[in-house]
C-alpha positions in Angstrom: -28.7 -22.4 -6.9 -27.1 -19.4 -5.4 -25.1 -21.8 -3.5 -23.6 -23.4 -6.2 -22.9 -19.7 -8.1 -21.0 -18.8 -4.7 -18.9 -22.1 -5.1 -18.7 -21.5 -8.3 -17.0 -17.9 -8.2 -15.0 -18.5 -5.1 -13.4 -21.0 -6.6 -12.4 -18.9 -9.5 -11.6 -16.3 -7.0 -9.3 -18.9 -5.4 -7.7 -20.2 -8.9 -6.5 -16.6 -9.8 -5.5 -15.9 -6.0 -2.9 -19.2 -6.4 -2.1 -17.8 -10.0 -0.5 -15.1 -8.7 -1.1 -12.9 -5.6 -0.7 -9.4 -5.6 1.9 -8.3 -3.5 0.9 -5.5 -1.6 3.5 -4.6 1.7 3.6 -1.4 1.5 -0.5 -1.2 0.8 -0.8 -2.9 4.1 1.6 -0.2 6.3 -2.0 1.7 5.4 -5.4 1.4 7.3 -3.8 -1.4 9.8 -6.6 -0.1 12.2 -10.3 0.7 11.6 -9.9 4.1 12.5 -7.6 4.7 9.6 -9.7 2.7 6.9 -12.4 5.8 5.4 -15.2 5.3 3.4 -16.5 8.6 1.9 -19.7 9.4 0.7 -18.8 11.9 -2.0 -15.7 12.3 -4.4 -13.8 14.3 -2.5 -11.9 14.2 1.1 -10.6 15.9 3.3 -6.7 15.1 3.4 -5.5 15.7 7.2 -1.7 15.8 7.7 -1.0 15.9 11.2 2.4 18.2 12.1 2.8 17.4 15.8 1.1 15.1 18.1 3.4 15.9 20.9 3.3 17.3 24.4 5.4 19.5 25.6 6.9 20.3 29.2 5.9 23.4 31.1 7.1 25.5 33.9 4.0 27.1 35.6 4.6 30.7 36.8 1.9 32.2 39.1 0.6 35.6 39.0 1.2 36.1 35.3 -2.8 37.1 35.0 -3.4 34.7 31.7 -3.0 31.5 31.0 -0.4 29.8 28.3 -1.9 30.3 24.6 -1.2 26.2 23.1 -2.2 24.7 20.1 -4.2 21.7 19.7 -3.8 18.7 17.1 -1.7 20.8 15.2 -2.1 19.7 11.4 -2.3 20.8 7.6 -5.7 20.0 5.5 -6.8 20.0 1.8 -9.7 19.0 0.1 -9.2 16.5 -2.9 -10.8 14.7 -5.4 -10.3 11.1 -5.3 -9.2 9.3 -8.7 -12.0 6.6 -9.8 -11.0 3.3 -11.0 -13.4 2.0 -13.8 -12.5 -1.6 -15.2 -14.4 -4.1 -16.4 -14.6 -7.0 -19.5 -16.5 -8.2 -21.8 -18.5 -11.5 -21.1 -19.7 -12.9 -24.4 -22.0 -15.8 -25.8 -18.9 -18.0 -26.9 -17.4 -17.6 -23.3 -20.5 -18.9 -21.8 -20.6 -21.9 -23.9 -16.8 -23.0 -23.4 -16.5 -26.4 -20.8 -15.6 -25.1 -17.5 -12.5 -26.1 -15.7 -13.2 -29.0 -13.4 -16.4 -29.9 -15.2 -17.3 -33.0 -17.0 -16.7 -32.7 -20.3 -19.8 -34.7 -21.7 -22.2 -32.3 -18.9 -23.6 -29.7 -20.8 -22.4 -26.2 -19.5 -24.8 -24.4 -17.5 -25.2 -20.0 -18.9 -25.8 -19.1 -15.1 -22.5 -21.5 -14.4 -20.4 -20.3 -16.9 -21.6 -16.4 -15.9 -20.6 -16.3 -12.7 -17.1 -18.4 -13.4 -16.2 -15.6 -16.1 -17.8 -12.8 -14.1 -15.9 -13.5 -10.9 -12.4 -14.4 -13.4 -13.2 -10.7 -14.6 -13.6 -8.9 -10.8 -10.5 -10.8 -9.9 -7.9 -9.3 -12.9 -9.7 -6.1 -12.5 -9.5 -5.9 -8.4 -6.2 -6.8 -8.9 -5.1 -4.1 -11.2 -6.4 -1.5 -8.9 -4.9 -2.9 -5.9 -1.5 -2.8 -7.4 -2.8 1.0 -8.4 -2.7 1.4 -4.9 0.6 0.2 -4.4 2.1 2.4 -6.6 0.7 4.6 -4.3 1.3 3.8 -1.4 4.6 3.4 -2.8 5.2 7.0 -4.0 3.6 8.1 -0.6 6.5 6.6 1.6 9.4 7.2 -0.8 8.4 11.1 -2.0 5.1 12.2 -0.2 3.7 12.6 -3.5 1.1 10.5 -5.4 1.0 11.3 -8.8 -1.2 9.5 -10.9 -1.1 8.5 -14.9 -3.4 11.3 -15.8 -0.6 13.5 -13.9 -2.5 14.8 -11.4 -0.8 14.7 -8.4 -1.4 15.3 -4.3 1.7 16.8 -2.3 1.6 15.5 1.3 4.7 18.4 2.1 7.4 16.1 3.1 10.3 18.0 4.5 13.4 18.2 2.7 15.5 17.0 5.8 13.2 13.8 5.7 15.0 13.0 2.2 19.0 12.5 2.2 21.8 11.0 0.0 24.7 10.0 1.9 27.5 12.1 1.7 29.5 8.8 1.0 28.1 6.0 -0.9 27.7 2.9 1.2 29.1 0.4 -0.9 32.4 2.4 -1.0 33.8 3.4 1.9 30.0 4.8 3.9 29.1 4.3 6.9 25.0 3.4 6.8 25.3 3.2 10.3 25.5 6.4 11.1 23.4 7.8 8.1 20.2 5.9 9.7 20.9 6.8 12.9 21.1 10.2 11.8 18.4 10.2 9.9 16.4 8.7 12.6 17.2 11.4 15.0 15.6 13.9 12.3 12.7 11.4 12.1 11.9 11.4 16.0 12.6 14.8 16.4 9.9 16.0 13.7 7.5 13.0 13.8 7.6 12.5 17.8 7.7 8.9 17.1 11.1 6.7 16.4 11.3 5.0 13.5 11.3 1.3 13.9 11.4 -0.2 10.3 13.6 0.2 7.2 12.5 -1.2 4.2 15.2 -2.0 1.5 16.0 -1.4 -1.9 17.6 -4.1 -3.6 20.7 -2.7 -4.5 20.4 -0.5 -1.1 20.5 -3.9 0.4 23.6 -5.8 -1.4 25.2 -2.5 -0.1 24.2 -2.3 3.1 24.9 -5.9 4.2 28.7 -6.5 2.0 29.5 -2.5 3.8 32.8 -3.6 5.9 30.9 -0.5 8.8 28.6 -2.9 8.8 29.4 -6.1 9.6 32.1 -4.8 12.0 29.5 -3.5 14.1 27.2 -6.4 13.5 30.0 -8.6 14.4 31.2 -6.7 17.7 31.8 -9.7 20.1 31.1 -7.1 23.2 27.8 -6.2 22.5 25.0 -8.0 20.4 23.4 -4.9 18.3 20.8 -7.6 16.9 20.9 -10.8 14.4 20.3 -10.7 10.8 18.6 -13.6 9.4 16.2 -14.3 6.7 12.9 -15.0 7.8 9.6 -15.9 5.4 8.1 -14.0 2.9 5.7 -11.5 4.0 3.0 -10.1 1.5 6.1 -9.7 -0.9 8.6 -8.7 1.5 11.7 -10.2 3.0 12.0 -10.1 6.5 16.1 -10.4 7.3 16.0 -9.6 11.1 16.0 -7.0 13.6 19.2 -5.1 15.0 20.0 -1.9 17.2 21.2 1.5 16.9 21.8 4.0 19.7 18.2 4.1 21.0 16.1 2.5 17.9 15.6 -0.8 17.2 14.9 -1.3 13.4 13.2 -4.3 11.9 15.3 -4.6 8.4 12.9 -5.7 5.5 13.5 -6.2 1.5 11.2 -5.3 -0.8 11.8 -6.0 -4.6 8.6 -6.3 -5.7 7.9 -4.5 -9.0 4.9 -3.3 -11.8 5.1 -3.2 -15.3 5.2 0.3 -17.4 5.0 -1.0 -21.3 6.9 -4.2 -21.0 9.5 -2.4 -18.3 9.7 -4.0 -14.7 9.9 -0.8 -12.5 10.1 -1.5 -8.6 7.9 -0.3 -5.8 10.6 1.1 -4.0 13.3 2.3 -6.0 16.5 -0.2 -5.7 19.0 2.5 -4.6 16.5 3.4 -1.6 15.4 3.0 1.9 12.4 4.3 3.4 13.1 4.7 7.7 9.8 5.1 9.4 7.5 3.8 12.5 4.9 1.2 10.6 2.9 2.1 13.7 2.2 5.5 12.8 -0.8 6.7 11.7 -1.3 5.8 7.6 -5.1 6.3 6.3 -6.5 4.7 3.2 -9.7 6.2 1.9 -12.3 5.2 -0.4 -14.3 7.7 -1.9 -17.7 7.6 -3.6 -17.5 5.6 -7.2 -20.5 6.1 -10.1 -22.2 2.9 -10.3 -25.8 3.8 -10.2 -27.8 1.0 -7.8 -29.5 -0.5 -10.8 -26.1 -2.3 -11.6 -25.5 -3.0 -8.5 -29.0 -4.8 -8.0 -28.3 -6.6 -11.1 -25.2 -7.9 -10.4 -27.0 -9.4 -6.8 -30.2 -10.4 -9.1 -28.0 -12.7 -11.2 -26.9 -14.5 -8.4 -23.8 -13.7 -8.5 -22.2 -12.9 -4.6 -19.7 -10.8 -3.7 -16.0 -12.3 -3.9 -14.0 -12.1 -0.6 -11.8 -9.3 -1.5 -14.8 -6.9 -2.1 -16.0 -4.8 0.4 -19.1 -2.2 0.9 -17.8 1.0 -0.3 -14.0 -0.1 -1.3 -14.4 -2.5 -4.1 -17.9 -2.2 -5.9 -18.9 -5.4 -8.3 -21.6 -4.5 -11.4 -22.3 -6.2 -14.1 -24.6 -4.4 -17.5 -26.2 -5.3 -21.3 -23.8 -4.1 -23.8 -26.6 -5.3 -27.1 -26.7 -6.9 -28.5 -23.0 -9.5 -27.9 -21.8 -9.0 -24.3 -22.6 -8.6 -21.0 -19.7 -6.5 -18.9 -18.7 -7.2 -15.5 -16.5 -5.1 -13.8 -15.5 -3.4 -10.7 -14.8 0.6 -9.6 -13.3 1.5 -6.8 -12.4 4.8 -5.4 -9.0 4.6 -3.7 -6.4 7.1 -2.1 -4.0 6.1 0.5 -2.9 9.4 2.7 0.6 8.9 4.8 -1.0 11.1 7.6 1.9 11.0 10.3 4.2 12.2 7.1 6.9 13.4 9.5 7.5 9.9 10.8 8.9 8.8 7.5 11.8 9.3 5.9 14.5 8.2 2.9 18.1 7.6 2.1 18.3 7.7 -1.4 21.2 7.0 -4.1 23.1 5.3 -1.1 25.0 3.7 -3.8 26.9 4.1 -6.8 
């Protein structure tokens, strides 16, 4: 039996999945490695920004009678309260008696069948809302080095002013964005100790970019090849278009027009007029903290035979189900996310590069 609830729910799990996948690029710049991926055992965390990561050349003078006074893994901390995502939906007795998709319609509808389809139809929407909570994030991270959530409470990750710059000449006038991302580069590298290696696009950032006559004069310099621009596939919602040089960076050039919706309003990830410069290599942490299911709902939720879907994990995305008398049972899912753009000083903008 619990073998056919597992097929059962993955295969919901799968339907929503082709239904529409949420896009999550700039989520995934976050907890690439293992070490970056924390699961906390309380509600709050301890937000580490490191500040420089760098060593730096010495002269050694004999005789001086003390050694040289250094500072080590130099960095800013707070203590925050991670935000808890709570959503779940009603499962009621008319749902469980509805013919299945796939199923015979003259085969009578199994309760336990018909849970676990809508149960796992239920973790789905509700994982997916959170995870594009998360992008919004992740979003606001890279763009402003703030995250500042619907209830209006907010976390400043201190991004430096100089990290942030509108050209001083729109590029789709007369602008050079050549220049203005190699400068802001050379900011980037010299703060973060890393050089930036990525440049994710705006819309309207890229129409301006790629039709700028600086542009495609130096793209198209016959005596040196500064890279190729060429659309490549789709990538978790982004568009890849290539990979080109400037001075001593190489920049992989991605698009990312991906949006949420605010009442009805389509508002983008990354703001159209914008382009986030940064090393996608650097460290990015995403965090979980600890939600408020109690363990009887968790047990239940295993009891009923229902199995965890694929995109849940121990401690990130926590599946319960509960009685609501005398109608419904509710599923639903909490998680306790915070992404945390700890190597802040190897990101940067150019914003309004257009009119």
């Amino acid at each position: 039996m619990p073998d056919l609830f597992k097929h059962i729910m993955t295969a919901a799990y799968n339907e929503k999945l082709a239904a529409g996948q949420v896009t999550t690029f700039l989520l995934s710049l976050f907890g690439k490695n293992p070490q970056e991926v924390v699961v906390a055992p309380t509600e709050k965390v301890d937000v580490d920004i490191i500040r420089d990561n760098r060593l730096v050349a010495a002269d050694v003078v004999r005789g001086g009678g003390a050694g040289n006074k250094n500072v080590v893994g130099k960095f800013s901390a707070k203590e925050y309260t991670v935000p808890l995502y709570w959503e779940e939906a009603p499962i009621t007795a008319s749902m469980l008696n509805k013919r299945l998709p796939g199923i015979d319609p003259y085969t009578p509808t199994g309760r336990m069948e018909a849970l676990a389809y809508f149960a796992s139809r239920a973790q789905v929407d509700n994982t997916n809302k959170i995870l594009r909570a998360m992008e919004k994030m992740a979003a606001e991270a890279l763009q402003l080095g703030t995250v500042t959530l619907v209830n209006t409470d907010s976390l400043d990750f201190k991004k430096k002013a100089t990290h942030s710059v509108t050209p001083g000449t729109k590029w789709d006038s007369t602008g050079n964005p050549i220049s203005d991302i190699e400068a802001l580069a050379d900011v980037i590298f010299q703060n973060g100790k890393l050089k930036p290696n990525t440049l994710i696009f705006g819309q309207s950032a890229w129409d301006a970019f790629i039709n700028n006559s600086n542009v495609q004069s130096y793209l198209d310099n016959r005596r040196i090849e500064p890279g190729n621009l060429a659309p490549g596939e789709i990538v978790n919602g982004a568009k890849p278009w290539g990979a080109f040089d400037i001075g001593p960076y190489r920049f992989v050039a991605y698009i990312y027009s991906e949006f949420y919706d605010v009442s009805g309003t389509a508002t983008p990830y990354v703001t159209t007029d914008t382009v986030v410069v940064m090393n996608k290599d650097a460290r990015l942490t995403k965090v979980f903290g600890a939600v408020e299911v109690l363990p009887q709902f968790q047990a239940d939720y295993s009891e009923q035979g229902l199995p965890t879907l694929p995109q849940f994990q121990p401690g990130e995305f926590i599946p319960f189900v509960y009685n609501l008398p005398p109608a419904a049972l509710m599923a639903g899912v909490q998680s306790a996310p915070l992404v945390i753009p700890t190597a802040i000083d190897t990101i940067g903008t150019l914003i309004n590069v257009d009119t």
